[in-house]
C-alpha positions in Angstrom: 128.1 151.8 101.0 125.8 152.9 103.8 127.5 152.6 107.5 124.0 151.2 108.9 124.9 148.5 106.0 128.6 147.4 106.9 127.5 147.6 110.4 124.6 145.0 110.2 127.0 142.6 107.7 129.4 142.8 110.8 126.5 141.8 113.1 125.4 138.9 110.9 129.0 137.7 110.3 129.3 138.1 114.3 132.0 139.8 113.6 133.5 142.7 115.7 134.4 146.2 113.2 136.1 149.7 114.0 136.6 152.8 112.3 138.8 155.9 112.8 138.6 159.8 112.5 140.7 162.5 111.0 140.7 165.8 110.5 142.3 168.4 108.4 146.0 169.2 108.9 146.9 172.9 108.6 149.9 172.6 106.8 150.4 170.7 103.0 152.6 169.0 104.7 150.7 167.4 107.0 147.9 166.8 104.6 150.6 164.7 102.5 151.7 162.9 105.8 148.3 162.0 106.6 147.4 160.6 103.3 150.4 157.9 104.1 148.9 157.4 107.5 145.4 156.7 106.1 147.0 154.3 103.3 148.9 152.6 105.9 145.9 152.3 108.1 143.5 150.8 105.5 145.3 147.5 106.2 144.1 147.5 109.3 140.4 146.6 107.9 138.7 149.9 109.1 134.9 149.5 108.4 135.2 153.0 107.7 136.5 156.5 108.4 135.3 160.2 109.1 136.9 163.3 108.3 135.8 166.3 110.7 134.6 169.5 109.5 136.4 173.1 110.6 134.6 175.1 113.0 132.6 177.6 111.3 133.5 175.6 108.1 137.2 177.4 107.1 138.5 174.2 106.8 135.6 172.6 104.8 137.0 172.3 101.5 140.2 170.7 102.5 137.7 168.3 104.3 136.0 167.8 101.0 139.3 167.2 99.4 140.1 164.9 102.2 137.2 163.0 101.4 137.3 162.5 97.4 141.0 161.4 98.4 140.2 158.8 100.9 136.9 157.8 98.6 138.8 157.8 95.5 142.4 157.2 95.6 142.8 155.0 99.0 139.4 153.0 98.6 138.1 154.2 102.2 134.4 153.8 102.7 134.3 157.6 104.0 131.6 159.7 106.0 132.2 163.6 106.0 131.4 165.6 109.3 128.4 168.7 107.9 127.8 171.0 110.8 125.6 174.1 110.5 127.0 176.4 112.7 128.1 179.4 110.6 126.9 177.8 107.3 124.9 179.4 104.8 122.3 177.3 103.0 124.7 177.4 100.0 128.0 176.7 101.7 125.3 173.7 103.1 124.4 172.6 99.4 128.3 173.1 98.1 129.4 170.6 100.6 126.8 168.3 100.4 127.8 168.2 96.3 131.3 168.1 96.5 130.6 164.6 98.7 128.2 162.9 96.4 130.8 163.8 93.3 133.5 162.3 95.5 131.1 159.2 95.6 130.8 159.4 99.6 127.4 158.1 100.7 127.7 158.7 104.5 127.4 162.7 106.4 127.6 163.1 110.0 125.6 165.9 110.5 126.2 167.9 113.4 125.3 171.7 114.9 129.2 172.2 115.5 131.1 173.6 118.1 131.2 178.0 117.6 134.1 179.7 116.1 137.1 180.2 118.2 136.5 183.9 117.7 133.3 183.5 119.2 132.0 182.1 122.7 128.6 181.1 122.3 126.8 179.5 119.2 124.9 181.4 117.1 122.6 179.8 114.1 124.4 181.6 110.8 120.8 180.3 109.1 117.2 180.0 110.7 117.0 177.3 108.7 119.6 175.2 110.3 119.2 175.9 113.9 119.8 172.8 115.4 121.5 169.4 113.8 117.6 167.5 113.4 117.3 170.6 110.7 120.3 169.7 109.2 119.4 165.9 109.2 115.8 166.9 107.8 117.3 168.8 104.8 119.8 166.4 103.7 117.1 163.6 103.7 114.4 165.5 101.6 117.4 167.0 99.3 119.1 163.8 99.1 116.5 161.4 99.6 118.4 157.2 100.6 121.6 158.7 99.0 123.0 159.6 102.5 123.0 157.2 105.3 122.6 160.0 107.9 124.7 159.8 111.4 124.5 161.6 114.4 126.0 162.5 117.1 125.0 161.4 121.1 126.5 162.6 124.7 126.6 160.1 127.2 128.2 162.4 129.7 126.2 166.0 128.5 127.8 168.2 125.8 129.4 171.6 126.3 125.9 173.7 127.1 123.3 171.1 128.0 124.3 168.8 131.1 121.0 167.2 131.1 120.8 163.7 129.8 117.2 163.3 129.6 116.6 166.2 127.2 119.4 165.0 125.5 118.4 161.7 124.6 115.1 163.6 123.6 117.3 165.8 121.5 118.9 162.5 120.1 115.2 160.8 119.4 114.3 164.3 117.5 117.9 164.0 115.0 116.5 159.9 114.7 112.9 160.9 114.1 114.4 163.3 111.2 116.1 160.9 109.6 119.2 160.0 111.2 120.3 156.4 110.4 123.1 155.6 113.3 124.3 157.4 116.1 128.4 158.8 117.3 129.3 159.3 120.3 130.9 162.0 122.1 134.2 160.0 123.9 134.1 159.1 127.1 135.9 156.4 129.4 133.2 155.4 132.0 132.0 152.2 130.1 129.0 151.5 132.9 127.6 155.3 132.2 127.9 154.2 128.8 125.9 151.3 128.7 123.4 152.7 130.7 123.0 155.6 128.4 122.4 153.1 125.6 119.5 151.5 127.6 118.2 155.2 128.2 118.4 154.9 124.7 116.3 151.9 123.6 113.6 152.2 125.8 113.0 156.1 124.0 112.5 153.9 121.3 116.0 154.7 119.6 116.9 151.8 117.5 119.7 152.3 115.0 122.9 151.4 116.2 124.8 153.4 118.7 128.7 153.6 118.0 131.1 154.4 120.9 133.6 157.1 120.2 137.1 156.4 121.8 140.1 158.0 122.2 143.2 156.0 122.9 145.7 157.2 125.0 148.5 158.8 123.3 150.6 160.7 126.7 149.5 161.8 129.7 149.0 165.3 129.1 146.9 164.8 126.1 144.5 162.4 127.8 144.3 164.8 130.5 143.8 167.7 127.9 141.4 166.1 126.2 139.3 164.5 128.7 139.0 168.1 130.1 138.0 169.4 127.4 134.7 167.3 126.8 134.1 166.6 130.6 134.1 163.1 130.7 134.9 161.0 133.7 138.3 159.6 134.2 137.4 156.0 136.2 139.7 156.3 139.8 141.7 152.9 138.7 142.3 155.2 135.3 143.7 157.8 137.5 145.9 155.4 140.0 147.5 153.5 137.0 148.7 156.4 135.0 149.5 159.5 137.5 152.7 157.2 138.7 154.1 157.1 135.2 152.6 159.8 133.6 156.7 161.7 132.8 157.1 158.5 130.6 155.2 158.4 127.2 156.3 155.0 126.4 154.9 153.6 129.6 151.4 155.5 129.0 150.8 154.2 126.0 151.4 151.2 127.2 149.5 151.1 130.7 146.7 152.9 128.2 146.4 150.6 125.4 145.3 147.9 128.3 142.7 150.0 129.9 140.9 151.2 126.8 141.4 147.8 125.3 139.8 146.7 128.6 136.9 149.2 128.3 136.4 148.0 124.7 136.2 144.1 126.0 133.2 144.8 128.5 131.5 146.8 125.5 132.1 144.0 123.2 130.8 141.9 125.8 127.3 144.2 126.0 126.6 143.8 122.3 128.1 146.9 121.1 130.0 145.7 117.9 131.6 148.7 116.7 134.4 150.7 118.1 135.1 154.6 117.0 138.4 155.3 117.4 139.2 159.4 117.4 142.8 158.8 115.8 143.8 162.6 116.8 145.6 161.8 112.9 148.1 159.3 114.7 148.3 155.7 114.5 150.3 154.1 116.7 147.9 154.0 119.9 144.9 153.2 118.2 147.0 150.3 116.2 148.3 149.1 120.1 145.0 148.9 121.0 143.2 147.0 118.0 146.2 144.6 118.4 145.5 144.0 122.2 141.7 143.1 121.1 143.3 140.5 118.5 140.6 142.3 115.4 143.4 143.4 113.0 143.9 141.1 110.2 146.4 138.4 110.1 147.6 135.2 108.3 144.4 133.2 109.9 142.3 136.0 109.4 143.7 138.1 106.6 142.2 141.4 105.2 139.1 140.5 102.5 140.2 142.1 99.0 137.6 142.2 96.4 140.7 142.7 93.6 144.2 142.3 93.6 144.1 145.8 93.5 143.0 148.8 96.1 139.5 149.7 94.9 138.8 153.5 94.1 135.0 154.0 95.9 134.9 157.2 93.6 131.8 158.5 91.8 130.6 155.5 89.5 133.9 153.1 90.3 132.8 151.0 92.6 132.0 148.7 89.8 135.1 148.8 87.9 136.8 145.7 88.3 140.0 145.8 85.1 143.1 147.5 85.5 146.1 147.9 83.7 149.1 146.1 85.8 151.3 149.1 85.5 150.3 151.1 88.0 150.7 148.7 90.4 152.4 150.7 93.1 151.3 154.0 92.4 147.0 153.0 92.9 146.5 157.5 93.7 148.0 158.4 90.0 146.0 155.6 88.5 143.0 157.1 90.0 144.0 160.8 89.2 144.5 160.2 85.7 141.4 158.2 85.3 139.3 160.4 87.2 137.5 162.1 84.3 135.9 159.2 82.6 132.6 158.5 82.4 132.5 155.0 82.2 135.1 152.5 84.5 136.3 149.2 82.6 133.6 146.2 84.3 134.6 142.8 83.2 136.5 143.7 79.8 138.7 146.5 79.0 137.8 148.5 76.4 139.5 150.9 74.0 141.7 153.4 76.5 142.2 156.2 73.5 138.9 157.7 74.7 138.7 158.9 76.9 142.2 159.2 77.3 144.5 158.8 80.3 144.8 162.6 82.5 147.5 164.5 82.0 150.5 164.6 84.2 150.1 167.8 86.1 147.2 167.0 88.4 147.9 166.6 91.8 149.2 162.9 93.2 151.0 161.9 90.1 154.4 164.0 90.2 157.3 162.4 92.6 156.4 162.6 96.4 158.0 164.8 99.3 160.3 167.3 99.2 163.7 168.1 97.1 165.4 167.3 100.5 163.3 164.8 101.9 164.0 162.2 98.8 167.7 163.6 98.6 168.1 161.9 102.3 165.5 158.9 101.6 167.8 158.0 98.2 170.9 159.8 98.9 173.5 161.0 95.7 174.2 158.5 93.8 176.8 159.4 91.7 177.1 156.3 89.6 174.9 153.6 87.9 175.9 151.2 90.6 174.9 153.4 93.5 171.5 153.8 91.6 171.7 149.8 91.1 172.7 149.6 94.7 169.4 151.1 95.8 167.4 149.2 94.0 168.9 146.4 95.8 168.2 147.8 98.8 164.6 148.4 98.0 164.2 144.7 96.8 165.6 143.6 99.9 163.0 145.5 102.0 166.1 148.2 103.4 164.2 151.0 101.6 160.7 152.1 101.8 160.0 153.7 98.4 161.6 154.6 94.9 160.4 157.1 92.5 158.2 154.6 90.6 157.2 152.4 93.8 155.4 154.2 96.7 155.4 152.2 99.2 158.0 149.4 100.4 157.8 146.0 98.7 155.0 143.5 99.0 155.0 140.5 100.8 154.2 138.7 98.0 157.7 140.0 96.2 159.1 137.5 98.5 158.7 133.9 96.6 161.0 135.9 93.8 163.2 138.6 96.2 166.6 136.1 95.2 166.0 136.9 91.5 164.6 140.4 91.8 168.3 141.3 93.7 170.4 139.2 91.6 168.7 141.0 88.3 169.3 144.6 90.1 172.8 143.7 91.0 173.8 142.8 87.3 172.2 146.1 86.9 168.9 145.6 85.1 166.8 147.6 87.2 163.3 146.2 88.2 160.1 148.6 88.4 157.4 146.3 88.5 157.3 142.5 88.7 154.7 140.1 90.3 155.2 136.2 90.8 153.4 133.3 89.1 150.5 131.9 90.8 148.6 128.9 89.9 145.4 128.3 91.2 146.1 129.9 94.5 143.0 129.3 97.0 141.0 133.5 97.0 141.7 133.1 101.2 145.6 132.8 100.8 146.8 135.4 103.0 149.0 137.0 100.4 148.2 135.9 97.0 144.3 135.7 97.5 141.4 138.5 96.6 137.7 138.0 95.3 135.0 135.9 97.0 135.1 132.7 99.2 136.2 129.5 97.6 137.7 130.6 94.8 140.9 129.9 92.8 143.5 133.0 91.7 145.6 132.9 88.7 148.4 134.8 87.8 151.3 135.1 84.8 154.9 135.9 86.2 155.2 140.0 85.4 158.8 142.1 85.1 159.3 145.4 83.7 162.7 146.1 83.8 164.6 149.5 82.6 167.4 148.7 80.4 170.6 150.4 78.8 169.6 151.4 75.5 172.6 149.8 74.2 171.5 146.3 75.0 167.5 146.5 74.5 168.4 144.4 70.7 170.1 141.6 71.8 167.8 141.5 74.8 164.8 141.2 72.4 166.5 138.9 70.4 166.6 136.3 73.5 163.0 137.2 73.8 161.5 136.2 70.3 163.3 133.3 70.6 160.8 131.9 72.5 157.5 132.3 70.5 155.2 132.5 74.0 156.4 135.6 75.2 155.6 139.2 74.3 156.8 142.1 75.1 156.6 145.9 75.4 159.9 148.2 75.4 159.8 152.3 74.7 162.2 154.6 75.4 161.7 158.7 76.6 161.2 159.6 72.8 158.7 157.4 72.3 159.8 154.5 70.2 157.9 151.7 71.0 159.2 147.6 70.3 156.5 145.1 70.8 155.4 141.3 69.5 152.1 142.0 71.0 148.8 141.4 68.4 147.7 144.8 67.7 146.1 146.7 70.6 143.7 143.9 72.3 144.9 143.5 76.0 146.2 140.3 77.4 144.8 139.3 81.2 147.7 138.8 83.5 145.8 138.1 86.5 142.7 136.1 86.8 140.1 134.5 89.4 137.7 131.7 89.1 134.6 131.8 91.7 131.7 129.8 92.0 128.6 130.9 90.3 130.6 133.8 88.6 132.1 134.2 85.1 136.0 134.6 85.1 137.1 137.8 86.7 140.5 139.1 84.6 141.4 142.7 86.7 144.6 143.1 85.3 146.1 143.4 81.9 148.4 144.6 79.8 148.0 146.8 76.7 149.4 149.2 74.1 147.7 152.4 74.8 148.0 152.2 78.7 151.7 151.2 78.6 152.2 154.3 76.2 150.5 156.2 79.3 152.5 154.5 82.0 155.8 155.5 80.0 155.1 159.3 79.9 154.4 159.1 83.3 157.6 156.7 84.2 159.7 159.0 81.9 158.3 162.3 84.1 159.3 160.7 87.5 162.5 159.7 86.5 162.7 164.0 85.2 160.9 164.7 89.0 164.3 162.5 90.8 166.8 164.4 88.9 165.2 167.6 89.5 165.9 166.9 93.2 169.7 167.5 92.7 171.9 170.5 91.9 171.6 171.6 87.9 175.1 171.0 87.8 175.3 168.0 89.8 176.9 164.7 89.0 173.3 162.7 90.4 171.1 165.2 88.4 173.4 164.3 85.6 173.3 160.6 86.1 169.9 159.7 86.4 168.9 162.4 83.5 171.3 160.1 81.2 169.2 157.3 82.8 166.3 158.5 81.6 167.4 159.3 78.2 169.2 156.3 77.8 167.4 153.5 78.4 164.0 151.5 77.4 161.5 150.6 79.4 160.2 146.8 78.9 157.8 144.4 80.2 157.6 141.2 79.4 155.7 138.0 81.0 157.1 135.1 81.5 158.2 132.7 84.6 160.7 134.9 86.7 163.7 132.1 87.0 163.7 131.6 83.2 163.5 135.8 82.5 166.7 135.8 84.4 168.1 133.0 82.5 167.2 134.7 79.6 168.7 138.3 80.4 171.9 136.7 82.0 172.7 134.2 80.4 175.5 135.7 78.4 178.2 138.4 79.9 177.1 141.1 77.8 173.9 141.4 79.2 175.3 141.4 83.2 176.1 144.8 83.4 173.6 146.9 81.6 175.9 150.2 81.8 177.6 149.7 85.4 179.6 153.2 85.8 183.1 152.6 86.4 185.0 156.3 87.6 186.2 157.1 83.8 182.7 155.7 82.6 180.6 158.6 85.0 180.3 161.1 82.0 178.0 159.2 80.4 175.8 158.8 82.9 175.1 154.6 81.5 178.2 152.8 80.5 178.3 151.0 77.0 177.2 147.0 78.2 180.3 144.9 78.9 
């Protein structure tokens, strides 16, 4: 969606938005821990986000990754930074492609600061001298697909001081094609304002977003304000030298005077706040918090599906997921990513295409052999592996191999049950409550439009001890409304399920619409799912020692249990897989039992 767009549905709904910028880390490190920070962030309701472009364009296609990523996998309405300084007309046209495939509609297009090997700009291409050539080419090359931004200096830029020509300069990029305007950060909110009415009377009309930077510590505000030559207010200056040893005490002092700064602009009929993130989020999140715009339980975050959208090439329309990769949305995506066509309304037949294979990037384990050694420790038993599932239920434990993130709020109406199940050792991947008829505004079961109504069937998957996975579908088909899925590593697959047509386990009812049913379960998906379980499970033990007792341990895990799902009403699933003793252990390792990696059931 075009920026001019979400920024004129915000000035309709009267409705203040924000957005935040990025850039590329050096390291694949810090690429991986700022896809967590953007993931995290998105709950904060960002209208949007940018990703900058390296000087001289080195970093450019790790920006273009960047940007399929946040399109794609994290469902971030994205614009990508395009300068021309040092660029080629084809490194131009490569970057330009690689954003429309990634399904990004927005470019800030720039001239670009020179490289850091060089002092002065030079144009690499007579044919991008300036950014209005840029701006010119993408429009006649691209036509409406690209909302065009650009970018403005309220206080000058590095080689031009004067503001006049500047806002001439700015008219020219507008004239060209530009579509909204960026600008440069400053802290002087009067100079600001009177820049915008500079502005409007040059006939510039398309909105004019503010670029700020929150205040992080002192020496980085100091740094960076330096750097761009923007004016520090005195009263800026007065509260922050005194404390400026203490980083706790800036951030603090600063998240009142930029929150302060955004109020009067808020005030002036500038709706929309830039925030340069400098890749961190806790000032920026201090300020938005301060202004009271973040979503909460009055106000909560709008979701179109229970699920994260992907804004990828051709999926902004898909609206039917299968339910088991609930909390791992980024493999989903990457195993999805080379189909044609995106499920809308019904799912169709999954075999083709068929789901990705397993070695793309974003679909093996997360972080490093040490890294999930200290997050999950060595167990050395099955109760130390029950023991952190527990943990993870509980909400002590922010991920496990098959969950990325820490458990949802909406876990909480069945948390009791989820820990009671874990502690008797039937180990719980995936569950959701039931919901019946949920208003689509509830803060945590809602999603779709206004004034609808949100169904939903009680969901586990639960990994069991091979040794038990008979009786335990014995229980089941006693009751002739359930079905079920169960497969082991090998491939041998137990289900009551009616051939291979899926069955909705969530559904919405909205006025003037048909029934929406965005998530299901089916054959061929869960097949996927379980090759993809079964490889994680390989990924954790591969974290350990060959010889290890935990690389042992959860390897006999893996080849010695099922995997099943089954729907029905959470308190009755327990009753129904613990009922009798046999079922309450599920392969609890005593010392002698360790060998074996899953004890025989009790």
């Amino acid at each position: 969606m075009h920026i001019s767009q979400k920024l004129a549905e915000a000035e309709r709904a009267k409705r203040p938005s924000f957005s935040f910028e990025f850039f590329p880390p050096k390291t694949a490190q810090g690429v991986q821990n700022l896809y967590d920070r953007m993931d995290r962030m998105h709950d904060l309701g960002p209208a949007f986000i940018d990703v900058t472009w390296g000087a001289g364009g080195h970093l450019s296609q790790l920006t273009c990754e960047m940007v399929r990523a946040a399109q794609s996998a994290y469902g971030l309405e994205t614009c990508m930074h395009l300068t021309c300084t040092d660029m080629e007309k084809s490194k131009v046209d490569a970057a330009l492609k690689d954003a429309y495939n990634a399904g990004c509609t927005n470019i800030l297009a720039l001239r670009g600061d020179p490289p850091r090997e060089e002092e002065k700009w030079e144009a690499k291409s007579e044919q991008f001298r300036y950014a209005k050539d840029l701006v010119k080419y993408i429009k006649e090359t691209y036509g409406n697909h690209f909302d065009i931004g650009v970018a403005g200096y309220p206080e000058g830029c590095d080689d031009n001081d004067d503001s006049e020509e500047l806002v001439e300069h700015l008219k020219e990029k507008i004239d060209a094609g530009g579509t909204f305007v960026v600008t440069q950060m400053f802290y002087d909110v009067d100079n600001f304002l009177e820049w915008v009415q500079k502005c409007r009377n040059r006939g510039i009309n398309v909105p004019i977003i503010p670029g700020i930077m929150p205040i992080h510590t002192h020496a980085a505000f100091m740094r960076r304000a330096n750097w761009v030559r923007c004016k520090i207010p005195q009263a800026w200056t007065e509260a922050l030298e005194p404390i400026k040893n203490d980083d706790a005490a800036v951030r603090d002092v600063g998240k009142g005077l930029v929150a302060e700064m955004c109020r009067q602009m808020l005030n002036n009929g500038i709706n929309h706040l830039h925030f340069y993130t400098m890749n961190l989020a806790q000032a920026t999140r201090m300020v938005l918090e301060e202004l009271k715009i973040v979503p909460d339980a009055q106000t909560p975050l709008e979701k179109p599906l229970p699920w994260r959208q992907s804004l990828g090439l051709n999926r902004r329309e898909e609206n039917v997921r299968p339910i088991f990769w609930r909390n791992r949305n980024r493999s989903y995506v990457a195993r999805t990513q080379d189909w044609d066509e995106f499920p809308n309304g019904r799912w169709g037949d999954s075999r083709s295409p068929a789901f990705g294979e397993l070695d793309a990037y974003g679909i093996g384990l997360k972080g490093t052999n040490e890294q999930n050694r200290k997050l999950w420790g060595e167990p050395k038993s099955f109760k130390d592996i029950s023991d952190l599932f527990v943990r993870y239920m509980s909400g002590k434990l922010e991920s496990l191999p098959w969950s990325e993130a820490p458990i949802s709020q909406e876990a909480d109406a069945i948390k009791d049950d989820l820990v009671n199940l874990n502690r008797r050792g039937l180990l719980t991947i995936n569950s959701q409550p039931a919901v019946n008829g949920a208003k689509s505004s509830h803060p945590v079961y809602g999603w779709g439009p206004r004034n609808g109504y949100v169904f939903q069937k009680a969901y586990l998957e639960v990994l069991v001890s091979s040794e038990i996975i008979a009786e335990l579908i014995t229980r089941i088909e006693r009751n002739p409304d359930l079905t079920y899925y169960a497969v082991n590593k090998s491939g041998d697959l137990k289900t009551n399920a009616p051939a291979d047509s899926p069955t909705a386990v969530t559904w919405g009812v909205f006025p003037g619409k048909e029934i929406v049913q965005p998530t299901i379960v089916e054959t061929i998906s869960f097949l996927a799912w379980k090759d993809e379980f079964y490889r994680l499970g390989n990924d954790w033990s591969s974290c350990y020692a060959p010889a290890s007792p935990s690389r042992y341990l959860i390897q006999s895990l893996m080849e010695n249990s099922y995997l099943i799902n089954i729907g029905l009403a959470i308190n009755d699933l327990e009753h129904h897989l613990t009922a009798q003793p046999k079922l309450e252990s599920n392969g609890i390792v005593s010392a002698k039992e360790q060998t074996n990696g899953i004890a025989a059931a009790a």
